[in-house]
ZAMARFI-975938 format. One record per residue (C-alpha): residue in three letters; z, x, y. Coordinates in steps of 0.25 Angstrom, whole numbers, plus 5000, padded with zeros to 4 digits. Layout:
BEGIN
+-----+------+------+------+
| res |   c3 |   c1 |   c2 |
+-----+------+------+------+
| ALA |    Z |    X |    Y |
...
+-----+------+------+------+
***
This chain:
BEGIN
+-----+------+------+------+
| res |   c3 |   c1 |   c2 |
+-----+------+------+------+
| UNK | 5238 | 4960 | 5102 |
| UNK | 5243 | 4945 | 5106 |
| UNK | 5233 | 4934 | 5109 |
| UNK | 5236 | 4935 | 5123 |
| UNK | 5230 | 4949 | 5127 |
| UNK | 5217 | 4944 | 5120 |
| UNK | 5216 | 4934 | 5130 |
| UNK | 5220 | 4941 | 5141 |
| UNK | 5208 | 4950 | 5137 |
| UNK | 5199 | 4939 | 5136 |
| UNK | 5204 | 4933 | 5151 |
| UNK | 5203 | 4948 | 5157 |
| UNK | 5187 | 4946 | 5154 |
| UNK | 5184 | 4933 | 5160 |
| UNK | 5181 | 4937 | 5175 |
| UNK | 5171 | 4947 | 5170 |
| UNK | 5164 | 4937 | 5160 |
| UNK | 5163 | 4928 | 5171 |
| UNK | 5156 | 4938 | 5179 |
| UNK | 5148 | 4943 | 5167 |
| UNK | 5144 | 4928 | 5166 |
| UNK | 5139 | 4925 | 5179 |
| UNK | 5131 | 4937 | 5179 |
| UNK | 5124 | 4932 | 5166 |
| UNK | 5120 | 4920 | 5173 |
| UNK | 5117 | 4928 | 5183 |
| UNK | 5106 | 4937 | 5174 |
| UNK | 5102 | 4927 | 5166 |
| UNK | 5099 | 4917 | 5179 |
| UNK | 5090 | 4928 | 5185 |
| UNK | 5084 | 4933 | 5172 |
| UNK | 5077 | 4916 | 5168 |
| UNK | 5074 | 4915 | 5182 |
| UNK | 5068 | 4928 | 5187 |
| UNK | 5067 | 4933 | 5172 |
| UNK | 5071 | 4947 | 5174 |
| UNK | 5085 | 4956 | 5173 |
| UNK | 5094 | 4956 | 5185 |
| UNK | 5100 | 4970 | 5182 |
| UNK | 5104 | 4969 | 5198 |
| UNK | 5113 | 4956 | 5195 |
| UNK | 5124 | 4963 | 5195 |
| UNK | 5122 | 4971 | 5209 |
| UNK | 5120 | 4958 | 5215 |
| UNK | 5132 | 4953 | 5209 |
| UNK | 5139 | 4964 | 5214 |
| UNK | 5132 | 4962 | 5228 |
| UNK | 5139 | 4950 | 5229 |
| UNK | 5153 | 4954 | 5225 |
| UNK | 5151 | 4966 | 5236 |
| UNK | 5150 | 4955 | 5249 |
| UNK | 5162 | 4948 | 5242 |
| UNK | 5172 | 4960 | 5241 |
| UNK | 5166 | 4967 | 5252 |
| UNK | 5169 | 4954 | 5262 |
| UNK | 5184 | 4953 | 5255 |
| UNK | 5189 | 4968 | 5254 |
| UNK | 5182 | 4971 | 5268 |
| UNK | 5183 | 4957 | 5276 |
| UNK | 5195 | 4952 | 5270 |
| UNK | 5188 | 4939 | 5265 |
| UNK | 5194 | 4932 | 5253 |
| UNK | 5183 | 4935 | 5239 |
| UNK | 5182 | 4922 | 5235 |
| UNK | 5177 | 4918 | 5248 |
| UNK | 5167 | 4929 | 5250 |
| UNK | 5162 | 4928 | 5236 |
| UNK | 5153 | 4916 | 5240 |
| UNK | 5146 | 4927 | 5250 |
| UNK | 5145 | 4936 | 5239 |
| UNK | 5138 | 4926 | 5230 |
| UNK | 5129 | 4922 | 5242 |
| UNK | 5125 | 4936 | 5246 |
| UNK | 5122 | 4937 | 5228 |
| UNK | 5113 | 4925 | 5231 |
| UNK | 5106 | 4931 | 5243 |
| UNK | 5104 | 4943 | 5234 |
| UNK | 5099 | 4937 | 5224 |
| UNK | 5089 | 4929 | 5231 |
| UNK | 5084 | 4940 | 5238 |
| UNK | 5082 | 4949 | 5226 |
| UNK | 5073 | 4937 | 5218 |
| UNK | 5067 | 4934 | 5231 |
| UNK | 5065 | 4948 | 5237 |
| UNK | 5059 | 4955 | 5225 |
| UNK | 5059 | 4946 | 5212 |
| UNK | 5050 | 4938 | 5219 |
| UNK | 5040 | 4948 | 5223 |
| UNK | 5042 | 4953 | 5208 |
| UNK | 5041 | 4943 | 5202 |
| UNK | 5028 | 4947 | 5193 |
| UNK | 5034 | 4960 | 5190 |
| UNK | 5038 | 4962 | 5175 |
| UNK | 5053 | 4959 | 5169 |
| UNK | 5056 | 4976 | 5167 |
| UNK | 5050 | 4975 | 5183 |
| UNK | 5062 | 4966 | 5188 |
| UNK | 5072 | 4973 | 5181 |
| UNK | 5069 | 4985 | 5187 |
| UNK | 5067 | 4978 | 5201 |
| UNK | 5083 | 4974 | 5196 |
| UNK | 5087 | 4986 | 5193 |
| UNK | 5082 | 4993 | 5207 |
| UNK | 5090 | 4981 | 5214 |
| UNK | 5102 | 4987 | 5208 |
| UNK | 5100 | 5000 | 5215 |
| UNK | 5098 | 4994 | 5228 |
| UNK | 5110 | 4986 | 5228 |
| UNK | 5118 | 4996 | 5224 |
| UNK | 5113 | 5005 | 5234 |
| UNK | 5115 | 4994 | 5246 |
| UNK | 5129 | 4989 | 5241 |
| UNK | 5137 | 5001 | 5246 |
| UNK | 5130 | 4999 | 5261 |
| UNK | 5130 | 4984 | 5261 |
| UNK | 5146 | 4983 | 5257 |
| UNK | 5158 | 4991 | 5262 |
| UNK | 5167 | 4990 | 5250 |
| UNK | 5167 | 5003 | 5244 |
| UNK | 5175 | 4998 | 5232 |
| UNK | 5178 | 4984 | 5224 |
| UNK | 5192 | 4980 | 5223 |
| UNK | 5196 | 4969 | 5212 |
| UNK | 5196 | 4960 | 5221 |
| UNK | 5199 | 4945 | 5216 |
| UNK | 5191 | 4934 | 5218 |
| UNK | 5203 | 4926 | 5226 |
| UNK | 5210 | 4934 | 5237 |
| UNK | 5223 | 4929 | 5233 |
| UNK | 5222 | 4932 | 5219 |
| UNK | 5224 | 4945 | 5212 |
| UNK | 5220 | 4949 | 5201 |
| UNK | 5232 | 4949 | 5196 |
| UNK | 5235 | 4936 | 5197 |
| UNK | 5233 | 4924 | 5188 |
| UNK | 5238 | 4915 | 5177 |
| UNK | 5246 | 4918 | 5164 |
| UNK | 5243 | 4908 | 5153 |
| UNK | 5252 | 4912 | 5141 |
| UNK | 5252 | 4927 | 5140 |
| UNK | 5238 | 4930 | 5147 |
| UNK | 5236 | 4930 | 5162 |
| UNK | 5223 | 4925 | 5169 |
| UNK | 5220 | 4932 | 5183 |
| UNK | 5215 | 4923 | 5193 |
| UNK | 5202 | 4929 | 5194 |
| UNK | 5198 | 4926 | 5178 |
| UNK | 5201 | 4913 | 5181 |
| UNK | 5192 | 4911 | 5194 |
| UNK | 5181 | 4919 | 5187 |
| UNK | 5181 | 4911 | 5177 |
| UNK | 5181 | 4898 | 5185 |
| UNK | 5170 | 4903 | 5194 |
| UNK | 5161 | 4906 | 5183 |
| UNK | 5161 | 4895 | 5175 |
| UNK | 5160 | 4884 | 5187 |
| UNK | 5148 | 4895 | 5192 |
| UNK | 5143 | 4892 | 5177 |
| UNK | 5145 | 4879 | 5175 |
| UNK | 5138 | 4876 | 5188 |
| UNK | 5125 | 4884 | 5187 |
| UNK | 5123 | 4878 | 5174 |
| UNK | 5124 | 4864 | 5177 |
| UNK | 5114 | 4868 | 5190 |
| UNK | 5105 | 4874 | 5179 |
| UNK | 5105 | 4861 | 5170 |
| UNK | 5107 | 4851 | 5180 |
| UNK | 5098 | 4854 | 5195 |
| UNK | 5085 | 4857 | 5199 |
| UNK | 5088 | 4871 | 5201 |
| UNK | 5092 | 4871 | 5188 |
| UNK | 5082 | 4865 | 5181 |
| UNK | 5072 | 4876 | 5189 |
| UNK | 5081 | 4888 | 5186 |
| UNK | 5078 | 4885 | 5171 |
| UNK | 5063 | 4881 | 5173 |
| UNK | 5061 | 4894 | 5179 |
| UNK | 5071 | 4902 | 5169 |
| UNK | 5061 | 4894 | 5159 |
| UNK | 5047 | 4898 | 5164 |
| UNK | 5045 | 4901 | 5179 |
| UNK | 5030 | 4898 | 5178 |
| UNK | 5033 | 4886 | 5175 |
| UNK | 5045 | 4882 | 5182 |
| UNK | 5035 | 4884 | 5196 |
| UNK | 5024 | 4876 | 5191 |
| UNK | 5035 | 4864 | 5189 |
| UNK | 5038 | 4866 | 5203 |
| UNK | 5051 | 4875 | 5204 |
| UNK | 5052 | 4885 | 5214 |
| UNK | 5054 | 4898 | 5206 |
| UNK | 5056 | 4906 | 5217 |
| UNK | 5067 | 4899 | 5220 |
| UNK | 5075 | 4897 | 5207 |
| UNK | 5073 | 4911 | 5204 |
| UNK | 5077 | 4917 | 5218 |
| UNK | 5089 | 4909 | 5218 |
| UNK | 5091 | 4912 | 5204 |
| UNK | 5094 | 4925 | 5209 |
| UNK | 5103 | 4922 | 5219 |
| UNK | 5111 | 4915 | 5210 |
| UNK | 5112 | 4926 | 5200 |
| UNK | 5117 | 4935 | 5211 |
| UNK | 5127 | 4926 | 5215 |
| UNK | 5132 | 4923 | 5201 |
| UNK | 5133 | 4937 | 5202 |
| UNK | 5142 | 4940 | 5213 |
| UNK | 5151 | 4929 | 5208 |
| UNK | 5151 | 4936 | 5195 |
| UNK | 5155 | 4948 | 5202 |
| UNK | 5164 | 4943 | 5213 |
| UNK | 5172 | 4939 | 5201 |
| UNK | 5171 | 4952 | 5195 |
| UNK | 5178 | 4961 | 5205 |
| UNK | 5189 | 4951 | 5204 |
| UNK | 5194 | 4957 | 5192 |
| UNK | 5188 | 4973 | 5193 |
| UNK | 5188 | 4984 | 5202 |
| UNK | 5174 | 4989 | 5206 |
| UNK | 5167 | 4997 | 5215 |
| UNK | 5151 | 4996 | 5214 |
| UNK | 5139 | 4988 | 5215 |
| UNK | 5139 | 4988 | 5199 |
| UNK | 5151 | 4981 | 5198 |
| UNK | 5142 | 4970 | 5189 |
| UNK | 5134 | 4980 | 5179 |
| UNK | 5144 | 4977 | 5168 |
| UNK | 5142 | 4963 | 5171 |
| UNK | 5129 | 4961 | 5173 |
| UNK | 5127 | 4970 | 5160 |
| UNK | 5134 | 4960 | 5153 |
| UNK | 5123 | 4949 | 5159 |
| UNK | 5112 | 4954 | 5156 |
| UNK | 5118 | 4957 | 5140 |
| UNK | 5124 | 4941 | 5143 |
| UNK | 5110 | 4936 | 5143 |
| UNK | 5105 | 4945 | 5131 |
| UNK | 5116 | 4940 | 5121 |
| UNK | 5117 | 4925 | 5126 |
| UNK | 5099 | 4925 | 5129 |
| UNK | 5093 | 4923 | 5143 |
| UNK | 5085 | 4909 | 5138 |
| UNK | 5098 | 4900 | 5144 |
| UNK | 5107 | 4901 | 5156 |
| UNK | 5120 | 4901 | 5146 |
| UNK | 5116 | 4909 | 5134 |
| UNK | 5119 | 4923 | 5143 |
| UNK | 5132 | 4915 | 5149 |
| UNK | 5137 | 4917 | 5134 |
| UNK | 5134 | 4928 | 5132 |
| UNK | 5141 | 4934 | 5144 |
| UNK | 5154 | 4927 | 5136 |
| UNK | 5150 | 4934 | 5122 |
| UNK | 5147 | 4947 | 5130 |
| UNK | 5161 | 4947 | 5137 |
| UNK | 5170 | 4940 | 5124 |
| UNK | 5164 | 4955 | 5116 |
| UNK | 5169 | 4961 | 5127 |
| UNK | 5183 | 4955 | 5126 |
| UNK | 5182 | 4954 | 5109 |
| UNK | 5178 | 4969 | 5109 |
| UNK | 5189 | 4972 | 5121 |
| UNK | 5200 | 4966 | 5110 |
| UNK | 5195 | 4974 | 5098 |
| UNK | 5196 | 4987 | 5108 |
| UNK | 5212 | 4983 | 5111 |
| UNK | 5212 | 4985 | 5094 |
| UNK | 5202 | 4997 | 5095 |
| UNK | 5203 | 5006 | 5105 |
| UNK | 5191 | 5014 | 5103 |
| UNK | 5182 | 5003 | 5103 |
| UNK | 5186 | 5003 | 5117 |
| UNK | 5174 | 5011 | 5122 |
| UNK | 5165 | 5003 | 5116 |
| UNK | 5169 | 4991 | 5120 |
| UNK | 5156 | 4989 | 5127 |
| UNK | 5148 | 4994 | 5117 |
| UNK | 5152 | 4985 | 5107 |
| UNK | 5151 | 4972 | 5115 |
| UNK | 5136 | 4975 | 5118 |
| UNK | 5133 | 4980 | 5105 |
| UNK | 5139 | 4966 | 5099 |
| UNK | 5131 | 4960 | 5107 |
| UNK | 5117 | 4968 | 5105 |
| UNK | 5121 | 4963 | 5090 |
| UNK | 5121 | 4949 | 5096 |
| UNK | 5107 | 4953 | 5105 |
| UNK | 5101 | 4957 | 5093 |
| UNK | 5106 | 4944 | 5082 |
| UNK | 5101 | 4935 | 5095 |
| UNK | 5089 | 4943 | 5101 |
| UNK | 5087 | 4931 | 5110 |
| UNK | 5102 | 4928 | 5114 |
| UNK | 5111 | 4922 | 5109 |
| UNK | 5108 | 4910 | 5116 |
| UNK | 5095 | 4912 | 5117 |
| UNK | 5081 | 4909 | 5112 |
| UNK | 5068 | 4915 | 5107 |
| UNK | 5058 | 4910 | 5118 |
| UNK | 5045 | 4905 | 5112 |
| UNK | 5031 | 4910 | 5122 |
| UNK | 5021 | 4899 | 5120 |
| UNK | 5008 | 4902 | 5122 |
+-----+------+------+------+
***
């Protein structure tokens, strides 16, 4: 098998790394703030994709246009969600908001089909005058259009946020708060602030993530992210909640076993099957070697 067909493999994951990676930052921006599991991040994220596609396939309007509405509903979302409940909740246990999470799931689920009129996704791509069968061919492999916006759009997202984290105020209170809430409110920071916005910025990270998505599959449901944010959630485990990027690599490691287990099935057919398997298995190896994440820390409680 040349060279060639290795990359193009390589390339053909790209647009759903990129979402896997936003949703990482996603979770693990939610989890140091609010200190709980999202497991409803990826029906947000799919929230925001549903006003996107629903304005373009039954209004007519361009996708990268009516993406920004997307990501601001996201934000309203997500706002509501930390202000609405997490707030009230805020004393219940960690087991409590995952639960509380997990009931948001059904709610959503239950209201997207009365909210939106698209019965069906369609792969629709991020540009109108793109297809996705468009793009560039450097030697002998070919780059759709869409990989390479994903792509654009994810590390400029990226690059942003993590020089807003280092560099601002807001910043500087997202990781005081991330550090010990406590604390951070008796400095003087508004932590019902950093973390409600928090949240809103998850959910719009998420409907980016997923607005990209659609771009390259066909779907039809308000799980369209469950794969995704899967991933996440195992993203955080392998690269270690106790820093912003550690979980950002590990979404990578997480999607290059996909890719270097997707090559070894072309040579071994009946690996195929477990393909899946094998990639979280690897990295339960890895769980296990690194308990605390590969980038991660033991934390020291002083008393």
């Amino acid at each position: 098998m040349p060279i060639a067909s290795y990359l193009q493999i390589l390339i053909g994951v790209i647009p759903s790394m990129c979402a896997g990676i936003l949703a990482t930052f996603a979770v693990t921006l939610i989890f140091k703030t609010s200190y709980t599991t999202n497991f409803a991040q990826g029906v947000i994220s799919a929230i925001g994709a549903y006003v996107a596609v629903e304005l373009t396939l039954v209004y007519g309007l361009p996708l990268w246009a009516v993406a920004f509405v997307g990501v601001i509903v996201a934000f309203i979302v997500g706002v509501a969600i930390d202000v609405l409940i997490f707030r009230n909740g805020r004393y219940v246990n960690a087991l409590g908001k995952q639960i509380i999470t997990m009931g948001l799931i059904s709610i959503f689920i239950g209201l997207i089909p009365f909210v939106f009129k698209v019965a069906q996704f369609e792969s629709v791509p991020v540009l109108p005058f793109i297809h996705l069968t468009q793009g560039i061919t450097v030697g002998d492999v070919f780059i759709q259009y869409n990989t390479i916006i994903s792509l654009v759009v994810t590390v400029v997202l990226l690059v942003a946020v993590f020089i807003l984290l280092q560099k601002s105020k807001w910043g500087l209170s997202v990781r005081a708060t991330a550090s010990n809430e406590i604390v951070a409110g008796m400095m003087g920071i508004n932590t019902k602030v950093i973390t409600a916005v928090s949240w809103g910025i998850a959910g719009s990270f998420g409907a980016v993530a997923a607005t990209l998505y659609i771009g390259n599959v066909t779907l039809s449901s308000g799980y369209i992210m469950t794969t995704t944010q899967i991933n996440a959630f195992l993203a955080g485990i392998l690269g270690g909640f106790a820093t912003f990027y550690g979980p950002i690599f590990g979404a990578v490691i997480i999607y290059m076993l996909n890719v270097l287990i997707g090559c070894i099935c072309i040579h071994v057919p009946v690996l195929s099957n477990w393909k899946p398997a094998i990639v979280y298995f690897i990295v339960m190896l890895l769980v296990l070697w690194k308990p605390h994440g590969l980038f991660g820390k033991k934390m020291v409680k002083k008393v």
